[in-house]
C-alpha positions in Angstrom: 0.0 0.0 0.0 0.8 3.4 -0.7 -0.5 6.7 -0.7 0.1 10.5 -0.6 -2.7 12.3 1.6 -4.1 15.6 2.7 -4.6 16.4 6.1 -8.2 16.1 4.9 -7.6 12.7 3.8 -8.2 13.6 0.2 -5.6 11.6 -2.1 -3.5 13.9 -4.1 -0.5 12.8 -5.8 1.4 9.1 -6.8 4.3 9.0 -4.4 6.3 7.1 -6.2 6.4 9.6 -9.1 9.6 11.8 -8.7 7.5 14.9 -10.5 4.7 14.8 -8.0 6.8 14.5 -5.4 8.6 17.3 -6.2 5.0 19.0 -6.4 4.4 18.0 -3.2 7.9 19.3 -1.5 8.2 22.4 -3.9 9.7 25.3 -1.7 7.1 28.2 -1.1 7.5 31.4 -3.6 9.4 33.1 -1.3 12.7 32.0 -2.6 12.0 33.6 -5.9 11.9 36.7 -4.0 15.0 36.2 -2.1 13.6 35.3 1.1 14.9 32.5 2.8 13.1 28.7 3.9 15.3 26.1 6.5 13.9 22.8 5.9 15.0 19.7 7.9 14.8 16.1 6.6 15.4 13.7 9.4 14.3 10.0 9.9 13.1 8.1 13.2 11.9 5.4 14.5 8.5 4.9 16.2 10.1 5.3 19.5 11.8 8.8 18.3 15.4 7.2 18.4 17.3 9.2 15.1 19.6 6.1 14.6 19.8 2.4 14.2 23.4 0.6 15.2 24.9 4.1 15.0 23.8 5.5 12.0 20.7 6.8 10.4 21.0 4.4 7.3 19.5 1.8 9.1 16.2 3.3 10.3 16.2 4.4 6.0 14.1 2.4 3.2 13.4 3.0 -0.2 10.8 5.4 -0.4 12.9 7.2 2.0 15.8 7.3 -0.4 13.8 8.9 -2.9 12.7 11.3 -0.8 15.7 12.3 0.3 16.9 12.7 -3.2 14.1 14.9 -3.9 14.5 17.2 -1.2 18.0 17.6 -2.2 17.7 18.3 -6.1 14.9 21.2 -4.9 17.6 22.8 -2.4 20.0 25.0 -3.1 22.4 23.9 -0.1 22.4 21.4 2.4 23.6 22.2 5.8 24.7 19.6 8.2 26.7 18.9 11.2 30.5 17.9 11.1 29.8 15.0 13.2 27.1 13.7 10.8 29.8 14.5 8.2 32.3 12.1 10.0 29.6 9.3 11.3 28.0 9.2 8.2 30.9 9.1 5.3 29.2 12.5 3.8 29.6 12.5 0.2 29.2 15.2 -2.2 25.7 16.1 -3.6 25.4 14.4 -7.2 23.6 16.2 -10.0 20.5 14.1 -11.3 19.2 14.7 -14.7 15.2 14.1 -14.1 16.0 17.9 -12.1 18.4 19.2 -14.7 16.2 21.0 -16.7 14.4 22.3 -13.6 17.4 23.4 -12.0 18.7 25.1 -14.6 15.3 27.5 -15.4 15.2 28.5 -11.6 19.1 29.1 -12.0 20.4 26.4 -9.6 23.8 24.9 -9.8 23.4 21.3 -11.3 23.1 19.7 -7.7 23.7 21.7 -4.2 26.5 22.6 -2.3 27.2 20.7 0.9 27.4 23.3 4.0 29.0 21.6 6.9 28.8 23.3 10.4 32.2 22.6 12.6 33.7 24.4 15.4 37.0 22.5 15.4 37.4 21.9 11.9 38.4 18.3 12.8 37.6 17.2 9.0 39.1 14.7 6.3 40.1 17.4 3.7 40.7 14.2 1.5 37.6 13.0 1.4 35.3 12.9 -1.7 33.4 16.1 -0.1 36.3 18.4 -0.6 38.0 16.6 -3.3 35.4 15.7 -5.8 32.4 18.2 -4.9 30.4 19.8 -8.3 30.0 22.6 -6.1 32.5 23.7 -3.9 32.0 22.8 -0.6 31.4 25.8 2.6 32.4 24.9 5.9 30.8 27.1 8.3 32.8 28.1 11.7 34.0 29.9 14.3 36.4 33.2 14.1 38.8 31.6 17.2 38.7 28.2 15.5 42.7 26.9 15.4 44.5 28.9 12.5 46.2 26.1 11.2 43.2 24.7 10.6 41.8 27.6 8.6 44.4 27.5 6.6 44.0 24.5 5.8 40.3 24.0 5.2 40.1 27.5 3.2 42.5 25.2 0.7 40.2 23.1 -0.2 36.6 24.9 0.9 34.7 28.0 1.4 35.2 29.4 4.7 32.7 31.0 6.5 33.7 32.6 10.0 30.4 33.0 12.2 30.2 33.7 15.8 33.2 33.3 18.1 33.0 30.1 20.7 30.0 28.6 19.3 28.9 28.7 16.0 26.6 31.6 15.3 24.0 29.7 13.3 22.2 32.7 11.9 25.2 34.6 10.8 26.2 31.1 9.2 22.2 31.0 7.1 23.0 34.2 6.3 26.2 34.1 4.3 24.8 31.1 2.8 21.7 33.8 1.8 24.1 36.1 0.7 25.0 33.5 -1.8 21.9 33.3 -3.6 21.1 29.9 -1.6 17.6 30.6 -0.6 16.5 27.3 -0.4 18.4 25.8 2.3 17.9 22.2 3.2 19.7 20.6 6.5 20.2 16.5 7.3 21.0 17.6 10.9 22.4 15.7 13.1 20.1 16.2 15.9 22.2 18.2 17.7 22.7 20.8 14.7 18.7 20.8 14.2 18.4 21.8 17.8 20.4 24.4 17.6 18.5 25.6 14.3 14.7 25.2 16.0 16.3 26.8 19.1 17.7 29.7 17.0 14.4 30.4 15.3 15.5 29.4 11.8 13.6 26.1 11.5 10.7 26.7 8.7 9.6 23.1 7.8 10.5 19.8 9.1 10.0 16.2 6.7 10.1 13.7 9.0 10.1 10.1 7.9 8.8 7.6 10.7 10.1 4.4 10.2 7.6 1.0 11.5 10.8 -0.1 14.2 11.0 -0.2 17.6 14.6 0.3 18.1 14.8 0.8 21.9 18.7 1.6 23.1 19.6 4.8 23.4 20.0 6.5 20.3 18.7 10.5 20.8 15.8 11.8 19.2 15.9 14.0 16.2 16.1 17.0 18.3 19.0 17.1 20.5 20.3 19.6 23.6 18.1 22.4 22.2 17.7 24.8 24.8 14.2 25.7 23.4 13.4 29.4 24.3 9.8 28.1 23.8 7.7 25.0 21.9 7.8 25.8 17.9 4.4 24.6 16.5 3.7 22.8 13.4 1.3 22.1 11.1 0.7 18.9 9.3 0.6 20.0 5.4 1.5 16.1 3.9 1.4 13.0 4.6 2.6 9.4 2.5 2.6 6.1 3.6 4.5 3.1 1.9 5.1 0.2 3.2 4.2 1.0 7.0 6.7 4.3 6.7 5.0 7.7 7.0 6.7 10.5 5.7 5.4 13.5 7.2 5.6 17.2 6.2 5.4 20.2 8.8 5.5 23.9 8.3 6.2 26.4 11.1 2.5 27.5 12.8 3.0 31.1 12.4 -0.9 31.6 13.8 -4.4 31.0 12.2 -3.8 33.9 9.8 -0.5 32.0 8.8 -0.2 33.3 5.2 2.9 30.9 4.5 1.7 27.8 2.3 3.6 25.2 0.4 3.6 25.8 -3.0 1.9 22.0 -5.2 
């Protein structure tokens, strides 16, 4: 079984087609006008664990991998967290030719730049990611972050210096902005997606939910967020394959919310 519904219950799309799924996840007009979205894709069990054996790949299917690769070709950059980068043998983004054409009439690069978000700058600079990337790759930092290391990264990567101690996330979204990148996509981990929801920056969550009990103590997708208050969502999508539901929420701005995905 498989479906894609409203939160009506009113079938609208085949979610194994790549072009209405596209429809579906299509980033609201605001880009076109320069404006900014954050979405995060994250995956979890029914439990809320964010990882299987230490890694999110396990908690994954297919309909999740197509997913994922759809919310990538819509972005512009994906932003995620040096130790996902590490744990999870990050890769550059490829370019796929069913979004080619797209890409190119909304003047996208042919596949997104990989943002990664590092306060140490502990990184393999001879990985794939800074070696092979179609687009080359930003590493996002701090301004006391060792020199040596700057040095070193800026060789290979764009450096961007935001915030001194901590990474100062919206200073970091906003040279990313500045870029033209106004569709900004991030894989977390969960401790970079707390920060973002904590910051204010969080505009959309897809969350896949995947039929496993996983039990252990793998965190949840959101992790030591020091929440000034609860962010509200709204359900605006919903598919189910296979037992997984992949979920889409949009930040509740109030009942007068003018913000709507764009299908």
């Amino acid at each position: 079984m498989q479906q894609l519904i409203s939160p009506l219950g009113a079938p609208v799309a085949d979610p194994s087609d790549l072009e209405s799924l596209a429809a579906v996840y299509a980033y609201p007009d605001q880009v076109n006008r320069g404006r900014p979205w954050l979405r995060a894709n994250m995956v979890a069990g029914l439990d809320g664990g964010a990882r299987l054996d230490g890694l999110s790949e396990g908690l994954s299917g297919d309909a999740d991998k197509r997913i994922f690769g759809v919310l990538r070709a819509l972005s512009d950059v994906v932003l995620v967290g040096a130790e996902t980068v590490r744990a999870e043998g990050y890769r550059p983004a490829r370019a796929r030719a069913d979004f080619a054409a797209a890409r190119a009439a909304a003047g996208q690069s042919p596949a997104p730049a990989i943002a990664i978000v590092s306060r140490s700058l502990d990184l393999d600079l001879t990985a794939p990611l800074f070696t092979e990337p179609l687009v080359r790759t930003v590493v996002i930092t701090v301004e006391d972050a060792p020199q040596e290391r700057r040095r070193a990264v800026a060789g290979v990567a764009d450096l961007v210096l935001a915030g001194h101690g901590s990474v100062d996330l919206r200073a970091g979204v906003a040279a990313l902005v500045e870029r033209g990148w106004t569709r900004l996509l991030t894989e977390g981990g969960p401790r970079l997606l707390g920060q973002l929801a904590a910051a204010g920056l969080l505009d959309e969550l897809c969350l896949s939910l995947a039929p496993l009990v996983t039990g252990g103590d793998a965190p949840r997708i959101v992790r030591d967020a020091e929440m000034p208050d609860v962010q509200r969502m709204r359900l605006v999508s919903l598919i189910e394959q296979k037992g997984f539901l992949f979920t889409r929420y949009l930040r509740h701005l109030g009942s007068d919310d003018p913000v709507t995905p764009r299908s």
